[in-house]
CHARMM internal coordinates of N, CA and C (Angstrom, degrees):
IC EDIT
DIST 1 N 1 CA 1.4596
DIST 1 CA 1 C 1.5278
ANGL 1 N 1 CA 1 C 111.03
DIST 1 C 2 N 1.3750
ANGL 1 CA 1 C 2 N 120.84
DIHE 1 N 1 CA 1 C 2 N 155.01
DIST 2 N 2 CA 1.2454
ANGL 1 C 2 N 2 CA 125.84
DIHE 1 CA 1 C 2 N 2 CA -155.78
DIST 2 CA 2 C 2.6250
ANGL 2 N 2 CA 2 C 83.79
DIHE 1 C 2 N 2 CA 2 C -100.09
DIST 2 C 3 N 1.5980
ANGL 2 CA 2 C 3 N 78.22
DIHE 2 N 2 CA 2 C 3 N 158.32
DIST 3 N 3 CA 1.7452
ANGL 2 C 3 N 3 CA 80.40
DIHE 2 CA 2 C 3 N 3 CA 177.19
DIST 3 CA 3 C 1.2873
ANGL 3 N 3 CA 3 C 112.03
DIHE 2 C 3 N 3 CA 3 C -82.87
DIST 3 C 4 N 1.4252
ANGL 3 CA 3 C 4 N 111.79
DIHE 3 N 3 CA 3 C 4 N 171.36
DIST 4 N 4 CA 1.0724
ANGL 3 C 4 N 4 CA 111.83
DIHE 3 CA 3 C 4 N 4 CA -158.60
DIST 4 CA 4 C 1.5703
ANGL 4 N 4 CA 4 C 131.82
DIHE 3 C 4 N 4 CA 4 C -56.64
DIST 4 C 5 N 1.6705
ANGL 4 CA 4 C 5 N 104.19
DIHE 4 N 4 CA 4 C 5 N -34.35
DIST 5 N 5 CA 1.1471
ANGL 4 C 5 N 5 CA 113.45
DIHE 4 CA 4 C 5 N 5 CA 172.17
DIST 5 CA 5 C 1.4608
ANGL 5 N 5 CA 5 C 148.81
DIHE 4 C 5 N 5 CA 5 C -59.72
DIST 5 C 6 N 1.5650
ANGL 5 CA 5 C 6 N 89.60
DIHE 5 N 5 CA 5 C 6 N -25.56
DIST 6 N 6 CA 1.4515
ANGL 5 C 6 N 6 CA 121.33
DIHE 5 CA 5 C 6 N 6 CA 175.99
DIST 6 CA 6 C 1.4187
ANGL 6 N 6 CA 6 C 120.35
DIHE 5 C 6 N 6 CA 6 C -76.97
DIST 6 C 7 N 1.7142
ANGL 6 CA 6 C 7 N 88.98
DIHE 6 N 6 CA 6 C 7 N -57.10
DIST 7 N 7 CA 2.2000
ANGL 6 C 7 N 7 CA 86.60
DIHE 6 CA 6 C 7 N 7 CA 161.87
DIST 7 CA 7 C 1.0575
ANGL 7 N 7 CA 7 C 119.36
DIHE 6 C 7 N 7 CA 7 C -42.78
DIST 7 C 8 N 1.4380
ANGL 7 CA 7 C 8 N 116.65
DIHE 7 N 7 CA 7 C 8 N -43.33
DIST 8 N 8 CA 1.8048
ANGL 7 C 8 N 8 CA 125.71
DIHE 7 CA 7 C 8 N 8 CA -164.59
DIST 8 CA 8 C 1.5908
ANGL 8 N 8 CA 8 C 102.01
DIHE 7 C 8 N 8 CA 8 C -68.23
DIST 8 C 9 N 1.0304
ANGL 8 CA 8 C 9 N 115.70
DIHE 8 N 8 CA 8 C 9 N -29.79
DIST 9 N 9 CA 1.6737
ANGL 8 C 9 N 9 CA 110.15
DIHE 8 CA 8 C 9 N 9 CA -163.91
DIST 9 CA 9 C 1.8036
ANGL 9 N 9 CA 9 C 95.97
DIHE 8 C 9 N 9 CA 9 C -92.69
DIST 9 C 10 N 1.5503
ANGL 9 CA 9 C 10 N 112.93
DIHE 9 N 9 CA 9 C 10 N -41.22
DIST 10 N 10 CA 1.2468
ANGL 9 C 10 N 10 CA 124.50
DIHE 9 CA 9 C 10 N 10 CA 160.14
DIST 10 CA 10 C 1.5673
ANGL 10 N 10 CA 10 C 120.38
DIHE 9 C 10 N 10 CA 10 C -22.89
DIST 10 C 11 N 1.1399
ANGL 10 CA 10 C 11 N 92.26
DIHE 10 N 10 CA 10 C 11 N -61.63
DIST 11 N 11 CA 2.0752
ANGL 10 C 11 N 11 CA 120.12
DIHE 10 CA 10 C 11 N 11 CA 179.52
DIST 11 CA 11 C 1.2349
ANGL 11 N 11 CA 11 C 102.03
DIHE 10 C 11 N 11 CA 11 C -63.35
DIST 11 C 12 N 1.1131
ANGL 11 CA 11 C 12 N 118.96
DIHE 11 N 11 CA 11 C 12 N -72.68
DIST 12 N 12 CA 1.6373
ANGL 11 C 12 N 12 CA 133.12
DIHE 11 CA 11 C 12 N 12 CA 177.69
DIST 12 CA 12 C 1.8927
ANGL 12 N 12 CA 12 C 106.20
DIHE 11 C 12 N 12 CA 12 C -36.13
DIST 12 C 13 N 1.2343
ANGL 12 CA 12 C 13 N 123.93
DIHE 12 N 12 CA 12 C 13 N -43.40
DIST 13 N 13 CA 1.4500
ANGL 12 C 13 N 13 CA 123.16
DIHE 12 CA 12 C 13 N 13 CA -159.37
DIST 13 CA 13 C 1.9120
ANGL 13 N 13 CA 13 C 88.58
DIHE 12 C 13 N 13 CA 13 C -97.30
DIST 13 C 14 N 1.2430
ANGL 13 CA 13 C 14 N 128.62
DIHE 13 N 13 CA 13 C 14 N -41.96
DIST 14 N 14 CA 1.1376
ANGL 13 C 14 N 14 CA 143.13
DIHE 13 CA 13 C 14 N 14 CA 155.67
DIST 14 CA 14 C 1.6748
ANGL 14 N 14 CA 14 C 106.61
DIHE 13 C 14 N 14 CA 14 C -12.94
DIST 14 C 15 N 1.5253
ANGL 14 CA 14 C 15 N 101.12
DIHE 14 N 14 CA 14 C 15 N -72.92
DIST 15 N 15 CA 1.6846
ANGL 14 C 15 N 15 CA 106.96
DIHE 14 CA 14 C 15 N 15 CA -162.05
DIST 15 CA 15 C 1.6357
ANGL 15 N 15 CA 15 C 95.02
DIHE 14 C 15 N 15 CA 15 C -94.10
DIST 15 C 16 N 1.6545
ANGL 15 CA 15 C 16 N 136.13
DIHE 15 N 15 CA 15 C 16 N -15.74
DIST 16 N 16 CA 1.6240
ANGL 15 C 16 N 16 CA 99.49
DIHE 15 CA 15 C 16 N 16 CA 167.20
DIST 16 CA 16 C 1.2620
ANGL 16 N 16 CA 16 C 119.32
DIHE 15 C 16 N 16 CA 16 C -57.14
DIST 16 C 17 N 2.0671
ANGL 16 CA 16 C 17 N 101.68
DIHE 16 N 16 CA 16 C 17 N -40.54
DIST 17 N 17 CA 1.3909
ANGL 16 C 17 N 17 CA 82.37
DIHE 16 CA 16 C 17 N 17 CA 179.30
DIST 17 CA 17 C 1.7330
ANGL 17 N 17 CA 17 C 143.70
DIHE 16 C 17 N 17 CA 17 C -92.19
DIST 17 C 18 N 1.2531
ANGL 17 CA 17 C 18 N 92.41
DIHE 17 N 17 CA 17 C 18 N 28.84
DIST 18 N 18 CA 1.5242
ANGL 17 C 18 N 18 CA 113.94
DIHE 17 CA 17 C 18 N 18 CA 174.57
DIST 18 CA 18 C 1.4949
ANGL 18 N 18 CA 18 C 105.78
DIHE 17 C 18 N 18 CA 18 C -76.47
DIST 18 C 19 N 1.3949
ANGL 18 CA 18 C 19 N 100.36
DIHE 18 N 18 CA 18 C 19 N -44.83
DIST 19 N 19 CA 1.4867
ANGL 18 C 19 N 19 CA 123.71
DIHE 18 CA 18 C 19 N 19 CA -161.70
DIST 19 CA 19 C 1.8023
ANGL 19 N 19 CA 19 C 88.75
DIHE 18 C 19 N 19 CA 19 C -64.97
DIST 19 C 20 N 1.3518
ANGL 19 CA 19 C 20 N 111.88
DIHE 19 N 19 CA 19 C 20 N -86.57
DIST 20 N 20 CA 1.7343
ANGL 19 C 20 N 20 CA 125.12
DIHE 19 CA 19 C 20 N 20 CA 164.55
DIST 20 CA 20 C 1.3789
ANGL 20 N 20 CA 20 C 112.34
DIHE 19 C 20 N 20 CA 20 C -2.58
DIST 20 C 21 N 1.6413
ANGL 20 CA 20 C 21 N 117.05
DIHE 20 N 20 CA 20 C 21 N -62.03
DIST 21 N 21 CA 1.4180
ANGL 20 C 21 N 21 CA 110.51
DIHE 20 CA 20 C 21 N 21 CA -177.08
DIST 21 CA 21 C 1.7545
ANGL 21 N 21 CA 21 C 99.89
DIHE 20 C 21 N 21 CA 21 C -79.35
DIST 21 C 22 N 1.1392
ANGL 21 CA 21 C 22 N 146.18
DIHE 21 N 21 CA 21 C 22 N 1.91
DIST 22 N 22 CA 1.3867
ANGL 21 C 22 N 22 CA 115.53
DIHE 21 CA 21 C 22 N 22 CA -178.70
DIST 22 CA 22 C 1.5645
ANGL 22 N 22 CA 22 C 87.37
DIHE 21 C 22 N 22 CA 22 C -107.57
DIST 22 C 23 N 1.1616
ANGL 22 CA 22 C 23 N 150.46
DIHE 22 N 22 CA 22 C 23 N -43.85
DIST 23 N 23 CA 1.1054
ANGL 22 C 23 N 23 CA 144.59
DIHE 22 CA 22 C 23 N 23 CA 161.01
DIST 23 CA 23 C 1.3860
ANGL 23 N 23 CA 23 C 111.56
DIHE 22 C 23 N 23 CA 23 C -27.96
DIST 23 C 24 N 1.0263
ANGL 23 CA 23 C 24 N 129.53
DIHE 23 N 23 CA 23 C 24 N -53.09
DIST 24 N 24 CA 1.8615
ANGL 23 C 24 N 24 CA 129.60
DIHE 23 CA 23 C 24 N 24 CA -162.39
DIST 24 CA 24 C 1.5632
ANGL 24 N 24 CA 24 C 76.51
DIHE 23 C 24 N 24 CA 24 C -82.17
DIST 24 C 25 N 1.4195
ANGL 24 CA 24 C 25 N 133.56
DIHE 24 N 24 CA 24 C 25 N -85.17
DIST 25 N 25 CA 1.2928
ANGL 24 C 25 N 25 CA 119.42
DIHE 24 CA 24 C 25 N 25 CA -159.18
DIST 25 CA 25 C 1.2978
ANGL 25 N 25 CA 25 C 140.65
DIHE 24 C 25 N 25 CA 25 C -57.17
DIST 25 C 26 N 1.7272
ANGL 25 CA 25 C 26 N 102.37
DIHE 25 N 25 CA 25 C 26 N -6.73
DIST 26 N 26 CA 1.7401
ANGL 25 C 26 N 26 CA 108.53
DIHE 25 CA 25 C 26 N 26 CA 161.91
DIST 26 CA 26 C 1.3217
ANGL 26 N 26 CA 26 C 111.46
DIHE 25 C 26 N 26 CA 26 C -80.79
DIST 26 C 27 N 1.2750
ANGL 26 CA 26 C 27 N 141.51
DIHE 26 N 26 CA 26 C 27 N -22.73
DIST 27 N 27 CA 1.1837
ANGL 26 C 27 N 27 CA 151.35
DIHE 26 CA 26 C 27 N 27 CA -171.25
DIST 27 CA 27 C 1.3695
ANGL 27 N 27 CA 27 C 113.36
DIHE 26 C 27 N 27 CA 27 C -78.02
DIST 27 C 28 N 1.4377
ANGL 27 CA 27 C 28 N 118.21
DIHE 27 N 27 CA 27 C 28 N -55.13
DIST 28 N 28 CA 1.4030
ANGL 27 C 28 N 28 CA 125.15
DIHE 27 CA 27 C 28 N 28 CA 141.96
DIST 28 CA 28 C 1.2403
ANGL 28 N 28 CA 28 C 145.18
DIHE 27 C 28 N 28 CA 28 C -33.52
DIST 28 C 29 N 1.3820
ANGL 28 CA 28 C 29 N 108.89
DIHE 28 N 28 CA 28 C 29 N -32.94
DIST 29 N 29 CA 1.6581
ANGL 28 C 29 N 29 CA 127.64
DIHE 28 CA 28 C 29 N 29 CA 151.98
DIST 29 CA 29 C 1.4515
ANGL 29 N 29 CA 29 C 121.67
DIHE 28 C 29 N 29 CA 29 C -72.48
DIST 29 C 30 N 1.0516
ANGL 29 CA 29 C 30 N 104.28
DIHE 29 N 29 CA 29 C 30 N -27.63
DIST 30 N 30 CA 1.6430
ANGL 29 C 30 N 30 CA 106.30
DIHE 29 CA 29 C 30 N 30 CA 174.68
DIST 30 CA 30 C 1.3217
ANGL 30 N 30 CA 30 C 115.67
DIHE 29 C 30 N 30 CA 30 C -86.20
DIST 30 C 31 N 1.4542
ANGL 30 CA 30 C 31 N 111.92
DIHE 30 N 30 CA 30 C 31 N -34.35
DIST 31 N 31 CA 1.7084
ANGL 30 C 31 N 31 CA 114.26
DIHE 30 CA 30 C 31 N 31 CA 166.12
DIST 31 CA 31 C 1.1634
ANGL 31 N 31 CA 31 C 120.36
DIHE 30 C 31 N 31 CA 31 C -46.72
DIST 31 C 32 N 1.6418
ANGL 31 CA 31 C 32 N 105.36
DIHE 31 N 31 CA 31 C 32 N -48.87
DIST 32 N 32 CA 1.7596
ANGL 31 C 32 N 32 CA 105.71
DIHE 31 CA 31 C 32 N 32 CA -176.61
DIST 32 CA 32 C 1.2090
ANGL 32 N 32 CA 32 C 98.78
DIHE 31 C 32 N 32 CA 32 C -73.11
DIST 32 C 33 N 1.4459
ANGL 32 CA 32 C 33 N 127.12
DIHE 32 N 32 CA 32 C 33 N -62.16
DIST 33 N 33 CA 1.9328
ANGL 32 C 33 N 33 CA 118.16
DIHE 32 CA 32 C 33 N 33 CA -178.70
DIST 33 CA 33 C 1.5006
ANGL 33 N 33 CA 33 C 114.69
DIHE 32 C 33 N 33 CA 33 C -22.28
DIST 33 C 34 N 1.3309
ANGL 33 CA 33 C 34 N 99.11
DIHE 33 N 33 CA 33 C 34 N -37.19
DIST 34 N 34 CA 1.9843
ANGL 33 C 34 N 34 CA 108.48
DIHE 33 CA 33 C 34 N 34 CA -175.13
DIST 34 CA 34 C 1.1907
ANGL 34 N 34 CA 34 C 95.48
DIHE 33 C 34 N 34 CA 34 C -61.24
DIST 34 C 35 N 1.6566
ANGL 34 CA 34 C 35 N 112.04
DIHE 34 N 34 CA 34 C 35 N -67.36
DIST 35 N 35 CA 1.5260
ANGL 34 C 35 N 35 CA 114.33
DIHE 34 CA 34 C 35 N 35 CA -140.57
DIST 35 CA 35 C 1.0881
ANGL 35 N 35 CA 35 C 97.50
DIHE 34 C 35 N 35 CA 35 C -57.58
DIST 35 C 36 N 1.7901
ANGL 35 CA 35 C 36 N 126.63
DIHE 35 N 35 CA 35 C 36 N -64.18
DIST 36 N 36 CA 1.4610
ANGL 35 C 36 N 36 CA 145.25
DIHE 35 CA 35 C 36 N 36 CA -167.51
DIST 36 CA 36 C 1.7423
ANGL 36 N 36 CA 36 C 103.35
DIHE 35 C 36 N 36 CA 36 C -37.07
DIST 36 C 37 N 1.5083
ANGL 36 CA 36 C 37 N 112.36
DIHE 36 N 36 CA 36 C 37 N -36.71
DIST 37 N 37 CA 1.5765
ANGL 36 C 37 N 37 CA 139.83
DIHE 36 CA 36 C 37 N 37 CA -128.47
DIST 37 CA 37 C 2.4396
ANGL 37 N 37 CA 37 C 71.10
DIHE 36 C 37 N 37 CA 37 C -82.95
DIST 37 C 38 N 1.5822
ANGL 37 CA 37 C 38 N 95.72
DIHE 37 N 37 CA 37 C 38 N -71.31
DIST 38 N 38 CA 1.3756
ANGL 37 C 38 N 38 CA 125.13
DIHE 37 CA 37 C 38 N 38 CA -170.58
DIST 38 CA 38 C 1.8674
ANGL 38 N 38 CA 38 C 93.67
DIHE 37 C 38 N 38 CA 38 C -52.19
DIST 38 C 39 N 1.4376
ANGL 38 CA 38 C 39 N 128.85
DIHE 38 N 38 CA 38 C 39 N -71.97
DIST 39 N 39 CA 1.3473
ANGL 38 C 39 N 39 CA 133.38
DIHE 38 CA 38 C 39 N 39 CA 178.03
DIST 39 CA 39 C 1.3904
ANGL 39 N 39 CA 39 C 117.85
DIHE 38 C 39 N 39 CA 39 C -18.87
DIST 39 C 40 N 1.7594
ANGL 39 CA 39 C 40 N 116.85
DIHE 39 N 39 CA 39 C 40 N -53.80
DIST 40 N 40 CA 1.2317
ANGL 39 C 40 N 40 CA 112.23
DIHE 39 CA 39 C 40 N 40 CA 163.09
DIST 40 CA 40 C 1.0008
ANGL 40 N 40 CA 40 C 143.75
DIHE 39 C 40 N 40 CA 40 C -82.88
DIST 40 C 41 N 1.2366
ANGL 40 CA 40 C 41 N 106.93
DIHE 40 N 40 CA 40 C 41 N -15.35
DIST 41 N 41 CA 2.1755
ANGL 40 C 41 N 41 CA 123.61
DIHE 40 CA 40 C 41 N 41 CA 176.52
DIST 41 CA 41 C 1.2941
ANGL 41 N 41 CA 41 C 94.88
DIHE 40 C 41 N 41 CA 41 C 127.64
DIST 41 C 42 N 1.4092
ANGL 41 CA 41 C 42 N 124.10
DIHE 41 N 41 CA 41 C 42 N -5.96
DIST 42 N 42 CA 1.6813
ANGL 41 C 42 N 42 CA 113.41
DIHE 41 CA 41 C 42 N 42 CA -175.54
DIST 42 CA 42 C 0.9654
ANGL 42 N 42 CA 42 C 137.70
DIHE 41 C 42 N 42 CA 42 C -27.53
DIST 42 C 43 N 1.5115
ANGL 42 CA 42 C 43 N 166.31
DIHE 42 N 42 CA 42 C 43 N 36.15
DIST 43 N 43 CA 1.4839
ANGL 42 C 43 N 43 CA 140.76
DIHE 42 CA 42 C 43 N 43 CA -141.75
DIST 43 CA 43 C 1.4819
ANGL 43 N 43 CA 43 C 120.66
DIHE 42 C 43 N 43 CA 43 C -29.19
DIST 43 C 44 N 1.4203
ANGL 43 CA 43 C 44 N 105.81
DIHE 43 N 43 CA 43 C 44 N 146.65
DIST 44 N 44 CA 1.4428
ANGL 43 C 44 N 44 CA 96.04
DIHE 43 CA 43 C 44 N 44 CA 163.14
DIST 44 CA 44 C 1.5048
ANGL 44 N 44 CA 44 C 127.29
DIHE 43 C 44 N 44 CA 44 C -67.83
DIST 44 C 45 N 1.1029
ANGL 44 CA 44 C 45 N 106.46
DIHE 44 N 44 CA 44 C 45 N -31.70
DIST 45 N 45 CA 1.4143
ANGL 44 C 45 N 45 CA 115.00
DIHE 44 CA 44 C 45 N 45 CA 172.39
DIST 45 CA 45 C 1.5177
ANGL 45 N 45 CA 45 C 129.78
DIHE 44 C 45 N 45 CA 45 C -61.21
DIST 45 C 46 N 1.3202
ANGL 45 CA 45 C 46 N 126.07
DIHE 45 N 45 CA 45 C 46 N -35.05
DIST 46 N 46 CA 1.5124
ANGL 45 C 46 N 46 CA 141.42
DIHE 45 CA 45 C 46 N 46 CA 154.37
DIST 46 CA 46 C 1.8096
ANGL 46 N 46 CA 46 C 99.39
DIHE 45 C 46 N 46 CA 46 C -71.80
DIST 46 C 47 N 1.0405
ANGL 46 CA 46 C 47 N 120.00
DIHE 46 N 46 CA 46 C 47 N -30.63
DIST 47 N 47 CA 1.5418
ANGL 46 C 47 N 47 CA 106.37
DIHE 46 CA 46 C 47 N 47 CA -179.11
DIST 47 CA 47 C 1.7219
ANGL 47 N 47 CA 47 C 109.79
DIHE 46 C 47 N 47 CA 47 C -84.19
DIST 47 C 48 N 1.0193
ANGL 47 CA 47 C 48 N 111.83
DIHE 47 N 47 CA 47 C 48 N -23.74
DIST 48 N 48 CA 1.7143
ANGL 47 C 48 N 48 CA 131.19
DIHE 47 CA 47 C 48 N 48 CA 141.62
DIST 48 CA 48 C 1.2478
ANGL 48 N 48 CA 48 C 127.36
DIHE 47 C 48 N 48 CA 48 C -28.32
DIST 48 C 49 N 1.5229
ANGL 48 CA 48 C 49 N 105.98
DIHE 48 N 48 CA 48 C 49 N -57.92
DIST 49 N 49 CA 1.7315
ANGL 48 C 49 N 49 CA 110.19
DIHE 48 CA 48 C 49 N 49 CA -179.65
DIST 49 CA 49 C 0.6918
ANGL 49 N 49 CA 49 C 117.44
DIHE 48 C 49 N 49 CA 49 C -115.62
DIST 49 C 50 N 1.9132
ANGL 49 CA 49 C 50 N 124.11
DIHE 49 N 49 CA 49 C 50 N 22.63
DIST 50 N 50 CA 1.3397
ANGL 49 C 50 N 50 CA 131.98
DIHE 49 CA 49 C 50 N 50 CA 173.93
DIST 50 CA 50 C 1.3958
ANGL 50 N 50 CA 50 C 120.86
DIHE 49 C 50 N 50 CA 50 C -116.71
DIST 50 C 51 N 1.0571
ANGL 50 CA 50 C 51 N 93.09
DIHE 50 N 50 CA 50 C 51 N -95.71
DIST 51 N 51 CA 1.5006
ANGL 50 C 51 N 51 CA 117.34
DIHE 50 CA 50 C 51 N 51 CA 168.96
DIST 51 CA 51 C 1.8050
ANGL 51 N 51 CA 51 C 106.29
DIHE 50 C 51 N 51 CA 51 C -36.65
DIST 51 C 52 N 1.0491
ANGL 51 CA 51 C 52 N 110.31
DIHE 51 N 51 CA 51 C 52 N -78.33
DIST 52 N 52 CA 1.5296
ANGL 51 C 52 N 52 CA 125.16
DIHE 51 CA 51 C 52 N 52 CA -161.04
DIST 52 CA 52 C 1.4768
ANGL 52 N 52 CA 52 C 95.04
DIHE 51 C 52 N 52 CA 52 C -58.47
DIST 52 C 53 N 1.2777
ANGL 52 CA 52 C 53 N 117.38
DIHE 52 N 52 CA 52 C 53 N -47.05
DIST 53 N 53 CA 1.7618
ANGL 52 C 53 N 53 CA 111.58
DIHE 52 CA 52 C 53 N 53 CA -172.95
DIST 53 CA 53 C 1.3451
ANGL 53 N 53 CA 53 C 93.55
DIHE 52 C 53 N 53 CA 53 C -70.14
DIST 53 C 54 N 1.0277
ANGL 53 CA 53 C 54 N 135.20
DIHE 53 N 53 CA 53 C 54 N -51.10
DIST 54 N 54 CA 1.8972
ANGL 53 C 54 N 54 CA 113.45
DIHE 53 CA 53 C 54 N 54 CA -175.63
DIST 54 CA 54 C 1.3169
ANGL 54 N 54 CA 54 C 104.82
DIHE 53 C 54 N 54 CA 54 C -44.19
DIST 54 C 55 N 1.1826
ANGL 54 CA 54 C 55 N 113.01
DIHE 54 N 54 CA 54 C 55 N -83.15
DIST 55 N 55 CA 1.6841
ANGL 54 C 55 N 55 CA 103.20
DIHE 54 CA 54 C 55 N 55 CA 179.85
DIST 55 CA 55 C 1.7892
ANGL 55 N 55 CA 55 C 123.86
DIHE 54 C 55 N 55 CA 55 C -10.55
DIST 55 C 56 N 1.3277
ANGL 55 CA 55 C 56 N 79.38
DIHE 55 N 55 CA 55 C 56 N -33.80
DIST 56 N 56 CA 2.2590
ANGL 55 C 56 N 56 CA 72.24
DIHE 55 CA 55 C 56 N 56 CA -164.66
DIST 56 CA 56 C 1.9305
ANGL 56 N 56 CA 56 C 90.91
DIHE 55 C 56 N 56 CA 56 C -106.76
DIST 56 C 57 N 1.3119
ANGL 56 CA 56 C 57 N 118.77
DIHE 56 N 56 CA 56 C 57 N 16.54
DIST 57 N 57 CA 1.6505
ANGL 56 C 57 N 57 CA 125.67
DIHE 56 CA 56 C 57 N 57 CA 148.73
DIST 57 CA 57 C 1.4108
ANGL 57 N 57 CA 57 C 116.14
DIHE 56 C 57 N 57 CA 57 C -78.40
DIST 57 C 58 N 1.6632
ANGL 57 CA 57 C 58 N 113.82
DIHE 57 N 57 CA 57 C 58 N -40.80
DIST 58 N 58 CA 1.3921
ANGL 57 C 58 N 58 CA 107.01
DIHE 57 CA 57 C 58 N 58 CA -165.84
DIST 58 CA 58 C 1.1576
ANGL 58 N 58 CA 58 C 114.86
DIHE 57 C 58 N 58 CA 58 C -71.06
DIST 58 C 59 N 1.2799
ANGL 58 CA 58 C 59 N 142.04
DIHE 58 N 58 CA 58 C 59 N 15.58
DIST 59 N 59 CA 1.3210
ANGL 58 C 59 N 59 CA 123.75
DIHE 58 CA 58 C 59 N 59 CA 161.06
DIST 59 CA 59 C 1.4562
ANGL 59 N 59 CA 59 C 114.21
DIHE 58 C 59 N 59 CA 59 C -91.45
DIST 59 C 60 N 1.1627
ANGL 59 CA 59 C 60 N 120.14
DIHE 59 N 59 CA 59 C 60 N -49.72
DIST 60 N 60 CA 1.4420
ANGL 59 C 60 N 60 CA 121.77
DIHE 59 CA 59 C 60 N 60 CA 159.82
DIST 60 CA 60 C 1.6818
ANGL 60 N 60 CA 60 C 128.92
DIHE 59 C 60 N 60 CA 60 C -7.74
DIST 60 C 61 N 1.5890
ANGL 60 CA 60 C 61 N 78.76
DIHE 60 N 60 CA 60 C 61 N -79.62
DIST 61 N 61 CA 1.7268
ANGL 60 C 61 N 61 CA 110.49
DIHE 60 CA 60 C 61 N 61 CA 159.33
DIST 61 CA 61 C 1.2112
ANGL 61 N 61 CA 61 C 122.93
DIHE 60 C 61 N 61 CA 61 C -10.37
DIST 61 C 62 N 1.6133
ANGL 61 CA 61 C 62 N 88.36
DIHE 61 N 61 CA 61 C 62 N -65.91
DIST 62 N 62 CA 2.3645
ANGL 61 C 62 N 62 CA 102.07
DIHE 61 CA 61 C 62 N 62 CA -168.32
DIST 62 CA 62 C 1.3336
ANGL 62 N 62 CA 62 C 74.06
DIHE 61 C 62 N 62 CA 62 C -95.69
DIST 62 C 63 N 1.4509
ANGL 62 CA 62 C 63 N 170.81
DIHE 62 N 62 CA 62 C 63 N 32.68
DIST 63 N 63 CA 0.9908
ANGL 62 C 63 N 63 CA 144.53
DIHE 62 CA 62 C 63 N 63 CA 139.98
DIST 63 CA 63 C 1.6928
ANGL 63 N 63 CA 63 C 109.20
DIHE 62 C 63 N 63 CA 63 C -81.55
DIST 63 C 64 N 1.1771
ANGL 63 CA 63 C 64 N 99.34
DIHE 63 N 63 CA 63 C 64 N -71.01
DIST 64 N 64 CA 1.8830
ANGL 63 C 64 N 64 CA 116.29
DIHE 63 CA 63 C 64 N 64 CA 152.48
DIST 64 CA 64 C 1.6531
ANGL 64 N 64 CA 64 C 103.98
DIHE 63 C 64 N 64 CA 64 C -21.07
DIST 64 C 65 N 1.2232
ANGL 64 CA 64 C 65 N 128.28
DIHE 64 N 64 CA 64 C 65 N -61.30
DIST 65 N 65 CA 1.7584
ANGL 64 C 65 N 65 CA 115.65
DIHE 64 CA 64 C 65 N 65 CA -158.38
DIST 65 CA 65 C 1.4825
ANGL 65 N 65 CA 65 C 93.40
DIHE 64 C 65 N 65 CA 65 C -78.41
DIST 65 C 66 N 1.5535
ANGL 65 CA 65 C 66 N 123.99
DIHE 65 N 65 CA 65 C 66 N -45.57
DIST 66 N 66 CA 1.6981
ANGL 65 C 66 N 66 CA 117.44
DIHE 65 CA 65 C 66 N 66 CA -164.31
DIST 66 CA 66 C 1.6661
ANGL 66 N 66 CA 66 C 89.83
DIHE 65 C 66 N 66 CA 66 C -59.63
DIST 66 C 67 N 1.2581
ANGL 66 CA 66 C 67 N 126.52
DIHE 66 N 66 CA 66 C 67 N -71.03
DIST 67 N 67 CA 1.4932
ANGL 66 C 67 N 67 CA 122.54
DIHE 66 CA 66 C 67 N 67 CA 174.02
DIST 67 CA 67 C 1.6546
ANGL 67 N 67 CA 67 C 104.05
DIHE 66 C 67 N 67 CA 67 C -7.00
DIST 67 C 68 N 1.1343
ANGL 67 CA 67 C 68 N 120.94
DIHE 67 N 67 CA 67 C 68 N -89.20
DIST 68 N 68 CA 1.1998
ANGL 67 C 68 N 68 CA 139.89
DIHE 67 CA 67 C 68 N 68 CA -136.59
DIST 68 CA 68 C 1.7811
ANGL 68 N 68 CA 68 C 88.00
DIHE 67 C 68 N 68 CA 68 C -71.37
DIST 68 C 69 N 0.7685
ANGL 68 CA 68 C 69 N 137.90
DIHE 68 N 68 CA 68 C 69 N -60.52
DIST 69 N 69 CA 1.5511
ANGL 68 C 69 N 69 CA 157.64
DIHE 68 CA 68 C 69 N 69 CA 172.17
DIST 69 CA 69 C 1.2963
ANGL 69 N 69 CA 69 C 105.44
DIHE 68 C 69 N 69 CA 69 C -28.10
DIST 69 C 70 N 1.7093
ANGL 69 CA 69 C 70 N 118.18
DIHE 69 N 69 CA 69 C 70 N -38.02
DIST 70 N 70 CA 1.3342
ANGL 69 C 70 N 70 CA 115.29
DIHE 69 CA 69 C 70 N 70 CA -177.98
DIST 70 CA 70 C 1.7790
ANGL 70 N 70 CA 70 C 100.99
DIHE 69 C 70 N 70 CA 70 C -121.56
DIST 70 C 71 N 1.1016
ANGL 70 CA 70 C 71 N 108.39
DIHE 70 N 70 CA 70 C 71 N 25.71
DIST 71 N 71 CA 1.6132
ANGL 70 C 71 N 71 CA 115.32
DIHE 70 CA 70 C 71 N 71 CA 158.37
DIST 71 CA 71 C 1.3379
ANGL 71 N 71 CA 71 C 108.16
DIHE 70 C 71 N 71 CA 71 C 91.14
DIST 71 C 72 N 1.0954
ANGL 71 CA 71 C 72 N 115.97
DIHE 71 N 71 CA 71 C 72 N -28.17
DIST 72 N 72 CA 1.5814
ANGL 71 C 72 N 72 CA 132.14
DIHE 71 CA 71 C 72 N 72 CA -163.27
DIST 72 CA 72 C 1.8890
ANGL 72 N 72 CA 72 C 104.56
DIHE 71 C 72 N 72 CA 72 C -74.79
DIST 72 C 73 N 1.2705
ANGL 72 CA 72 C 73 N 133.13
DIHE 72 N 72 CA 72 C 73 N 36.40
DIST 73 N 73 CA 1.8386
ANGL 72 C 73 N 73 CA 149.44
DIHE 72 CA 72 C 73 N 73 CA 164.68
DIST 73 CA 73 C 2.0272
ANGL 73 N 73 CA 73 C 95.08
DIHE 72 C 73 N 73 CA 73 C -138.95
END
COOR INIT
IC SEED 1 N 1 CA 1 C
IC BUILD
């Protein structure tokens, strides 16, 4: 095993770039939501309280069904 200091900085460089890839790839998801959003006549504003808010439900969601699945809702 590596000493202590090294894991720590290890860990540390570990989760920016965890952080980095969900940042670049939410941003990227929202581009296409736009473009697709604009392609059909969408507003941004209905693509606002639609589209985009589901996305930030689904975790809940599969949190809610595994719950329920193992009795525990």
């Amino acid at each position: 095993p590596l000493p202590p200091a090294p894991s720590l900085l290890l860990a540390l460089f570990g989760f920016v770039v965890a952080a980095t890839w969900i940042d670049v790839l939410a941003d990227e998801l929202v581009q296409v939501l736009e473009f697709l959003g604009a392609a059909v006549g969408i507003p941004e504003e209905v693509l606002g309280l639609t589209v985009l808010a589901w996305g930030n439900s689904i975790g809940d969601f599969s949190t809610n069904i595994a719950m329920a699945k193992r009795g525990l809702a």
